[in-house]
N, C-alpha and C positions, 0 to 999 in steps of 0.2 A: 474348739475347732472353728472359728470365728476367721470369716478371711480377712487377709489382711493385704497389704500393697508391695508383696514380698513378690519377685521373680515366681513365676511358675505358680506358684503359690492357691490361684484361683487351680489349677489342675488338681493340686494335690487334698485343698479341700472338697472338691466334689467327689473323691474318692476316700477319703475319710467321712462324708456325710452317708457316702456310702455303704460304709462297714457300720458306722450308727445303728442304717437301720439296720444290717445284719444282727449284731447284738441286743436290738430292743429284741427282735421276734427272738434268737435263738440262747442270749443270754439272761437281758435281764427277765422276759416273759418265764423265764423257764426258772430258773436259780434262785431270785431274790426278792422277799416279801413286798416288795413296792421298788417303783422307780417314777423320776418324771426328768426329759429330758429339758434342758434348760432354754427355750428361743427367746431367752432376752438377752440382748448383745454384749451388756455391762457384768450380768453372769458370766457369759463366757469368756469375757474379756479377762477376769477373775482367775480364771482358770478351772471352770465347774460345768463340765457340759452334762453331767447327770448328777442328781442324789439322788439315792439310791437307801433301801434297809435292807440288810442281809441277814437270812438265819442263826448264819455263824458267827458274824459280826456284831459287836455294842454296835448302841450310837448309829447315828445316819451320816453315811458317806458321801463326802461329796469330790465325786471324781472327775478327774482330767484323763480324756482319751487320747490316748496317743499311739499310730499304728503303723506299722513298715511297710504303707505300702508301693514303695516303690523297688521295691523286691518278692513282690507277690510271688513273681512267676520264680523260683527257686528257692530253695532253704539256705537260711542263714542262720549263726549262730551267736549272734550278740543282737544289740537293741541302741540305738545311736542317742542321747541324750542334746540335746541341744543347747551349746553355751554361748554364743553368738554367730550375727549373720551380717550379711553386710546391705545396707538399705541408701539405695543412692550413693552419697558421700561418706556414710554413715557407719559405724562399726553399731547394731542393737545386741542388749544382751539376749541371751536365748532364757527359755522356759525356767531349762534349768536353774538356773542362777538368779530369775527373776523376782529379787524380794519382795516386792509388792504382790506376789500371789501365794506369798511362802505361809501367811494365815488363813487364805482360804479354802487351800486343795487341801484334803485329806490321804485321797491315792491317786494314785497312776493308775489307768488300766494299761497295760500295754499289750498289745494285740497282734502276730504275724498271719494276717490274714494269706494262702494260695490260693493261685488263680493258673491258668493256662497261659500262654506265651503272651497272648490279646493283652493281659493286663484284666486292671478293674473297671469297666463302664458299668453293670448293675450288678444289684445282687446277686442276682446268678451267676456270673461270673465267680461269689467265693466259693468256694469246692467245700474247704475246712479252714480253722483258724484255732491258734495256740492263743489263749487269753489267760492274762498274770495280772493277778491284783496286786498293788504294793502299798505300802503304807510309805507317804512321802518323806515322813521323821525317818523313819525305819534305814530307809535307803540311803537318805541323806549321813545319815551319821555314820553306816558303813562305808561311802565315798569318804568322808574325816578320818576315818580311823585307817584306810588306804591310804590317803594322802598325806596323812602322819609319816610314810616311808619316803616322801619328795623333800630334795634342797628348796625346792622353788615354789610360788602359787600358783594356782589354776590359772588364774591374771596372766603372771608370766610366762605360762606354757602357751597362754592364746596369741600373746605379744610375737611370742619368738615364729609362730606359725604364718603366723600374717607378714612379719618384717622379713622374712629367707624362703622367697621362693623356692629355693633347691631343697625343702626340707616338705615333707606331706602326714608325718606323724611325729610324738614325740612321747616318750613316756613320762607320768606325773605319777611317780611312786611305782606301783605295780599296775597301773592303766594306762591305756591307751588315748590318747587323744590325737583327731587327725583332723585336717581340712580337707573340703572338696571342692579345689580349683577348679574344676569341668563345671561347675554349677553357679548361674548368676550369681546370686546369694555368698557363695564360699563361705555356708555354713562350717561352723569349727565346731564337732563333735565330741564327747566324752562314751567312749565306748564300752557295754559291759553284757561279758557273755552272758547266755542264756541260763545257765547250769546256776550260775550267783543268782539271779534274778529267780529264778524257780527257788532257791534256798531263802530266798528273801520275804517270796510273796504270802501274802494272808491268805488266799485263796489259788485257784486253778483250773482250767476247762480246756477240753479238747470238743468246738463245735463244730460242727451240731452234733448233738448228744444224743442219739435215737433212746437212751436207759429214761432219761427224765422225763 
């Protein structure tokens, strides 16, 4: 969650730093043997804004948060992946796709934190939030074995979205991928419902959890 010099981007990280600390206090204080979140910038840059030890989990995890929240204020049913953005003149790859962090994240957390209409400025603001651990192999190689049904690559599904304005999604196998023109950036997304993503994850929580 490291900001970066991306359109909007300072907004969206002070409300991801802000679901942070939601999760210190309501997840990891609560669910998992240890945690420490990461404030050196070349960790995060990495792709590792927590390690973490889980009861249920081997091994220490070390995860990348990523959270919807610019759809707080209503329910959604997928979770946007990120495979490029556009930076200046620039086409950047996104997370997703980003090999250089593909050895050092373990999971995803992915998180849809609700809020009221307002949006998210503090923690009080989050009412509850849906939080999915994923294993980055895990997920990764169900996207392969999806995309195993596509003529085409992920590449060329992002190509054809950028070059034909008159086009805003495109299927890659049985997925969806879409761009979002309305947005500086014109992030180009990989989309996947909620229902796969719960089938997929190591772990689950509905917070805050008054049981624990």
């Amino acid at each position: 969650m490291v900001s970066d010099s991306r359109p909007a981007f300072g907004r969206d990280s002070r409300r991801e730093r802000i679901v942070g600390d939601f999760l210190d206090a309501e997840l990891y204080e609560k669910f998992f043997t240890s945690s420490r979140r990461m404030r050196d910038r070349d960790m995060q840059l990495s792709g590792i804004d927590v390690i973490a030890v889980s009861p249920n989990l081997s091994g220490e995890l070390k995860i990348d948060e990523k959270a919807a929240t610019s759809w707080s204020h209503r329910e959604i049913h997928t979770f946007a992946f990120e495979l490029s953005f556009i930076l200046g003149d620039r086409e950047i790859g996104g997370w997703f796709l980003d090999k250089d962090k593909r050895g050092e994240t373990t999971h995803w957390l992915c998180t849809w934190p609700r809020s009221e209409n307002k949006g998210i400025s503090s923690v009080s603001d989050i009412l509850w939030a849906e939080a999915l651990l994923i294993e980055v192999r895990k997920l990764r190689n169900w996207v392969r074995r999806m995309a195993g049904k596509a003529d085409f690559t992920i590449e060329e599904a992002i190509t054809s979205l950028r070059s034909d304005s008159t086009i805003s999604e495109v299927m890659w196998g049985n997925l969806r991928v879409i761009i979002s023109r309305g947005l500086p950036e014109q992030p180009v997304n990989l989309l996947i419902t909620k229902d796969v993503l719960r089938s997929l994850a190591s772990d689950s929580w509905k917070l805050p959890d008054d049981t624990a």
